[in-house]
N, C-alpha and C positions, 0 to 999 in steps of 0.2 A: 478563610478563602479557599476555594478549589483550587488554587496551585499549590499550597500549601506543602512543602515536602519535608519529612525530618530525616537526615540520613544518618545510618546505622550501620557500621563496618560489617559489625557480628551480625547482623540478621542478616543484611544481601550476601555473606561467606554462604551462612547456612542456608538460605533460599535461594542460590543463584543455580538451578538446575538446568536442562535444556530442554525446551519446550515449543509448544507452537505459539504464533504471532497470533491468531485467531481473529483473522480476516476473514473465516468462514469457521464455521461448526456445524455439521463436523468439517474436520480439516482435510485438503484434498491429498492428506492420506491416505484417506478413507475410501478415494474415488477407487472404479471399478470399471472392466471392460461392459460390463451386463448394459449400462446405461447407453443410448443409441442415438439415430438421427430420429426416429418414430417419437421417443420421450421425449424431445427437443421440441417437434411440431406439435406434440401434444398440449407442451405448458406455454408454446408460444400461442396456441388458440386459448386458451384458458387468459393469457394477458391480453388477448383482442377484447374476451368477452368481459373481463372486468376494466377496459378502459382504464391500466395501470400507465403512469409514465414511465420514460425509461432516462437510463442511461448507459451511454456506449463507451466499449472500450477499444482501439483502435490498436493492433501491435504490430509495428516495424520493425523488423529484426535486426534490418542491418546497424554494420558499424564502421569506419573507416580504421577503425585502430582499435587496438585490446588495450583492454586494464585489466589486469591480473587481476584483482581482486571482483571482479563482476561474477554473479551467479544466474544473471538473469539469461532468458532464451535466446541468444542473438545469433548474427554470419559475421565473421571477418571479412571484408572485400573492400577492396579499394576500384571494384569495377561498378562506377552506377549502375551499367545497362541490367545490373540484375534487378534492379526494382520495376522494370517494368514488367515482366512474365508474372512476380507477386503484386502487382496490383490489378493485373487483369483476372488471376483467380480471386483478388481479396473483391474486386467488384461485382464477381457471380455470388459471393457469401452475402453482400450485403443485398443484392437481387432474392438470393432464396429466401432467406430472413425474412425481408420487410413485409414479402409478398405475404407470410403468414401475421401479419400485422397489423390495426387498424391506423389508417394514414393519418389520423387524426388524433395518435398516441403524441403527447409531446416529450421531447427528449429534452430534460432537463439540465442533464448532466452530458459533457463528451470528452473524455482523455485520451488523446494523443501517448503512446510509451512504446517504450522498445527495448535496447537499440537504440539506434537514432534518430527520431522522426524528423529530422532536419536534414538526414541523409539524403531523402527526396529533396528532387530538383523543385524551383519554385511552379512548373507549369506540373508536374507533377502531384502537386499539394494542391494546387487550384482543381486538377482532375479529381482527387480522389472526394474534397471536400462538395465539389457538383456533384457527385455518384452520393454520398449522404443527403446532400440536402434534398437529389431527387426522388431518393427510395424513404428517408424519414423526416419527421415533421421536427426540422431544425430550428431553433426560436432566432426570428431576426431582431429584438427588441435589445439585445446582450442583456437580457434577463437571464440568462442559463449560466452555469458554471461548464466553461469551455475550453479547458489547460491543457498543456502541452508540455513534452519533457525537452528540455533545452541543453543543449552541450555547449558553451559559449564558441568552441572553436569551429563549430558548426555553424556560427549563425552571428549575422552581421543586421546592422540598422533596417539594412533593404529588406531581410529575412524578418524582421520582429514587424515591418510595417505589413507586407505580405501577410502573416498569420493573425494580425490585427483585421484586417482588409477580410479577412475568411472568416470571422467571427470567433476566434481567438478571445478569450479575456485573463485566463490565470496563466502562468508559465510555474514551471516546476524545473530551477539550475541546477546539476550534478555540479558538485565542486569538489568534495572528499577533501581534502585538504591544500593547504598553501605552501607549505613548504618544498624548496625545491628538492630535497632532500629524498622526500617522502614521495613526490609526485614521481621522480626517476625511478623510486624502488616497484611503485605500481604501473608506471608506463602510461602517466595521463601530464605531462608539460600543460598547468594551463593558469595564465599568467591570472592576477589580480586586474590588472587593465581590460584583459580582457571580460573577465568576469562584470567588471565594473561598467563597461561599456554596452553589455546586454541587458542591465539593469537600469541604465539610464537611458535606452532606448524605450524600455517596456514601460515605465513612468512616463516619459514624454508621450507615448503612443495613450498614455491613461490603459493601460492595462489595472483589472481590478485587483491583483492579489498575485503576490511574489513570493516565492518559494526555494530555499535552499538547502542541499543535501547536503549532511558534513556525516562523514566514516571515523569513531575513534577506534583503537589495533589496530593499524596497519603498522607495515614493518619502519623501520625509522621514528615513527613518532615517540614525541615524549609528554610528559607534563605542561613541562614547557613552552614548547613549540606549539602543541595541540591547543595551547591556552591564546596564545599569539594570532592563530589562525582565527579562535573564534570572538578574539578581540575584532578582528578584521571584518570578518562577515555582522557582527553587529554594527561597524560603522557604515556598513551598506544596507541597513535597515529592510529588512525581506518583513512581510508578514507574518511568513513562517517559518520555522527550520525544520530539517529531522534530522536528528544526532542518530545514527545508528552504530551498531557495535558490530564490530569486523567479526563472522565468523568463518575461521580456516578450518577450511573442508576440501582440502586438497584431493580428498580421494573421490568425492563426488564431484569436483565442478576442476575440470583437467586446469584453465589457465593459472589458476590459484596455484601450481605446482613450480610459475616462475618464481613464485617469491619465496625468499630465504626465510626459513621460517626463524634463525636464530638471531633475525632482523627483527623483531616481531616482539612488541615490547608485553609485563611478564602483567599475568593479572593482576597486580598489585598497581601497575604504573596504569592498565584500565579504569582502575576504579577511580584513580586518583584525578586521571582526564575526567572523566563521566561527572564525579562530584565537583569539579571546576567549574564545568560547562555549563552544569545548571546551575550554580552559584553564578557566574559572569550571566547567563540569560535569566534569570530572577530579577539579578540586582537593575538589569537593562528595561525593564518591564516588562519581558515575556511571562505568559503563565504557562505552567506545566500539562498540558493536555492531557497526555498518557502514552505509553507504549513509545519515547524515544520523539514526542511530538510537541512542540513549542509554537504558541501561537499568540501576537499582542493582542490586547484584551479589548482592541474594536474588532476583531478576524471572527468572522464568521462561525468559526470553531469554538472560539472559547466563549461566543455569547449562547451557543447553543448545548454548551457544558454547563453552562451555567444556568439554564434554563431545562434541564433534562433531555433535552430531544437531541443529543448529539450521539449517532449510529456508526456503527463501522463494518466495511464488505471488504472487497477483494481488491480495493483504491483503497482503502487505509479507513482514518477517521473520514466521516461526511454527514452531510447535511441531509443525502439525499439515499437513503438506507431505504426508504420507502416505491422507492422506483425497481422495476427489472432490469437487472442488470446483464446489457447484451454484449459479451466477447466476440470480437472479427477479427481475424488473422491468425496466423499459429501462433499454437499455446495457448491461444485464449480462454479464459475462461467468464462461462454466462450464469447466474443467480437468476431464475426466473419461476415468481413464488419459491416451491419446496424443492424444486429442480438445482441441483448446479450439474454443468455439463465442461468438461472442456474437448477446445480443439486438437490434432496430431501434434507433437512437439517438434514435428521432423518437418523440414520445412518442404523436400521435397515429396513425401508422404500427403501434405495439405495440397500443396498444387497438384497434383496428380489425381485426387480423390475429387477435385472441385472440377478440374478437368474433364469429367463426366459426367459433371449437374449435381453431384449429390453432396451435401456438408460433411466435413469432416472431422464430426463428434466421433471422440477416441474412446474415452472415459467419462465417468459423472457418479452421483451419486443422489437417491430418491430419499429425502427425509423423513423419517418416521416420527410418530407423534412423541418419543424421547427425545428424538432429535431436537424439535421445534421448541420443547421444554425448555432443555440446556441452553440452547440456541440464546434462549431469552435472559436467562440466567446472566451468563459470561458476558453478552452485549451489554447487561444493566450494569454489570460488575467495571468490566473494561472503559466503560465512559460515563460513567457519571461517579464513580466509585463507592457504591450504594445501590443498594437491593431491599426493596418491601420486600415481603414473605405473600402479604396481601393482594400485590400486583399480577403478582405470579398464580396465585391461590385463585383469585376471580379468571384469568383468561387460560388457563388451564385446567380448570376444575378440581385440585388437589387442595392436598393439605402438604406444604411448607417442609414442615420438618419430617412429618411423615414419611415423606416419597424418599428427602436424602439421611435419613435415619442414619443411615450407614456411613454417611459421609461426617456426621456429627462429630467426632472425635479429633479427627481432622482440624475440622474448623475450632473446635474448642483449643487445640495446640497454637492454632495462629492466634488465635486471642490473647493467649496467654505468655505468645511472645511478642505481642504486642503488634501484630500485623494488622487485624480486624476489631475491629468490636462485635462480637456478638448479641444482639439484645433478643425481647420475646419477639418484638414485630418485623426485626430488619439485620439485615449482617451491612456494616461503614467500615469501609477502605479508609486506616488510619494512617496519618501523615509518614510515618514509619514503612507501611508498607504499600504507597504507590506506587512507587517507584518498582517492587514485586507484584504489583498485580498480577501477572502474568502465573503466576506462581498459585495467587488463592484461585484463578480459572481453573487451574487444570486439577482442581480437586474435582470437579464438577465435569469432567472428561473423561464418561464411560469409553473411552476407546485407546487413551493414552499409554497404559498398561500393555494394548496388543502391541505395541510398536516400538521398537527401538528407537529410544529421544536419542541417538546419537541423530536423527535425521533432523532436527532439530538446533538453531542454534541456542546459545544460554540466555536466560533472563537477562542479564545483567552484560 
């Protein structure tokens, strides 16, 4: 079985480095001022003339309240009226954009994330989701995968009918943990009722595909507790989960700096959560995706793991790897062909720049034909857990061993600890080292080396 996991104390010790997620390779550490608005309309003409689909990504920054443990690009404000000045610039973005677009592009895919995308008021969501549907070819049929990031305290039955009503179908619930314990130390209060009552809206509503996020580190938790929570969330039956693993990095992401770090349970009580988790979602029927991602085995994900065509971009695991990938708002970031590009991270910096007609591409980076190599490599690696040599050898024109020659020794070491198999025609992600895949990628990460993995959090 492809969920298949064998866990191994001593290998994840010795393999648990810090490394990148690779939702992009190269990784946007790699990005760069050089990349502009000019390379932006260049690969957006280049997806007109190949009639690629797309998919969007939508980022609202705000938030009405902090959790300390957040890294992602947000505003604290408890004043709405600030969304409206960022919607009237994120409306010129998606004006500049489309114009370089063929209207007959279908956008397969569209996520809603942030922040809070609930923060907006409901006439607010009704504006922004008119301003998409009239600048791109939004599919009415809810054939599209069209989710949304959900804060429960955000969002009530009127609100889940609303984003239904606008073509809405997946939600994606932050919940990090249940205990109240835990939730006090991160500064997120948010009950199981309520939780519960977002989820039995989105089923009544027939939403297709549910989603929940659980945090193990944080401070307060334990074995135990951690175990309790995700008894919990399996009686609330989600599609899918992501288990991710807390990394404290108080000196780059300032909120992180409320929590006590000697709150903060010890990598030993990590792993101990981590191998629960997936034991309790194994035994439940989940199958193990990859990368911290659980999904039951009618989910789209794991039929497409299972069938080889399961891809992952800058939205995680997906179905829809083959579309261009277009970021709107700050921070965003767009995949379109060999191009990634992102937006200012400053929010005022983005509205002020749009506020003159022009986008506000900050950074990016142009893929080179090693790029695209690797690119293929670590994708085939990371979701299917298996790599031809042949696959790679036909659509690159190489030879296989040849090209990572140097990388050989390497991979002979994982073998021998039993992480891969190496054979003549293929390298197989064995049950030992899924759970490390992250780890056999980043042999294949000509760039890794330049960079301090402290920017990085750990495998494991």
């Amino acid at each position: 079985m492809l969920d298949a996991i064998r866990w191994d104390t001593d290998l994840i010790r010795r393999y648990d480095l810090a490394g990148p997620r690779y939702t992009s390779y190269p990784t946007a550490v790699q990005f760069n001022s050089q990349v502009g608005t000019f390379d932006l309309f260049h690969a957006l003409r280049d997806s007109r003339k190949a009639q690629r689909p797309l998919s969007l990504y939508v980022h609202v920054p705000f938030c009405a309240n902090i959790c300390y443990y957040c890294a992602c690009n947000k505003v604290i404000t408890k004043d709405r009226g600030r969304a409206q000045p960022y919607l009237q610039r994120l409306e010129q973005e998606i004006q500049l954009i489309a114009c370089h677009l063929d209207p007959t592009q279908k956008v397969e895919q569209l996520h809603f994330g942030g922040g809070t995308p609930t923060f907006l008021s409901h006439d607010e969501l009704r504006q922004l989701m008119a301003q998409l549907r009239k600048h791109f070819n939004l599919l009415d049929d809810d054939s599209g995968d069209y989710s949304i990031e959900i804060d429960p305290r955000e969002a009530d039955w009127s609100t889940m009918g609303l984003l239904r009503e606008l073509g809405f179908n997946r939600v994606s619930i932050g919940l990090q943990d249940l205990d109240p314990a835990v939730q006090r130390a991160v500064n997120r209060l948010q009950s199981l009722e309520e939780t519960r009552a977002v989820i039995d809206a989105a089923r009544t509503l027939q939403f297709r595909s549910i989603n929940i996020d659980l945090i193990y580190g944080l401070p307060r938790q334990t074995p135990e507790n951690f175990a309790r929570t995700v008894e919990e969330v399996i009686n609330l039956q989600p599609d899918r989960l992501s288990v991710f693993n807390y990394a404290h990095l108080p000196e780059r992401f300032m909120p992180q700096r409320r929590i006590n770090s000697n709150e903060l349970p010890t990598p030993a009580q990590k792993l101990e959560m981590l191998q629960s988790t997936i034991e309790q979602l194994i035994s439940a029927g989940y199958r193990y995706i990859g990368m911290d991602h659980f999904a039951l085995p009618d989910d789209e994900l794991a039929i497409a793991q299972e069938e080889s065509t399961l891809q992952r971009n800058f939205q995680g695991y997906t179905t829809h790897g083959h579309c261009d990938l277009i970021g709107l708002g700050v921070s965003a970031i767009s995949q379109i062909g060999d191009l990634y590009c992102q937006n200012s991270s400053d929010l005022t910096e983005y509205q002020n720049v749009l506020a003159t007609s022009q986008l506000a591409t900050s950074r990016g980076l142009q893929c080179n034909a090693d790029d695209r190599l690797r690119r293929a490599v670590i994708q085939q690696l990371i979701c299917n857990f298996s790599l031809e040599y042949a696959d790679i050898e036909q659509a690159f024109n190489i030879d296989f061993q040849g090209y990572f020659g140097d990388l050989w020794p390497q991979l002979q070491d994982m073998a021998k600890d039993g992480l891969i198999e190496l054979d003549r025609d293929r390298i197989t992600i064995l049950p030992a080292g899924r759970l490390l895949v992250r780890s056999v990628c980043m042999v294949f990460d000509a760039y890794l080396e330049q960079h301090s993995r402290q920017r990085f959090s750990r495998v494991i």
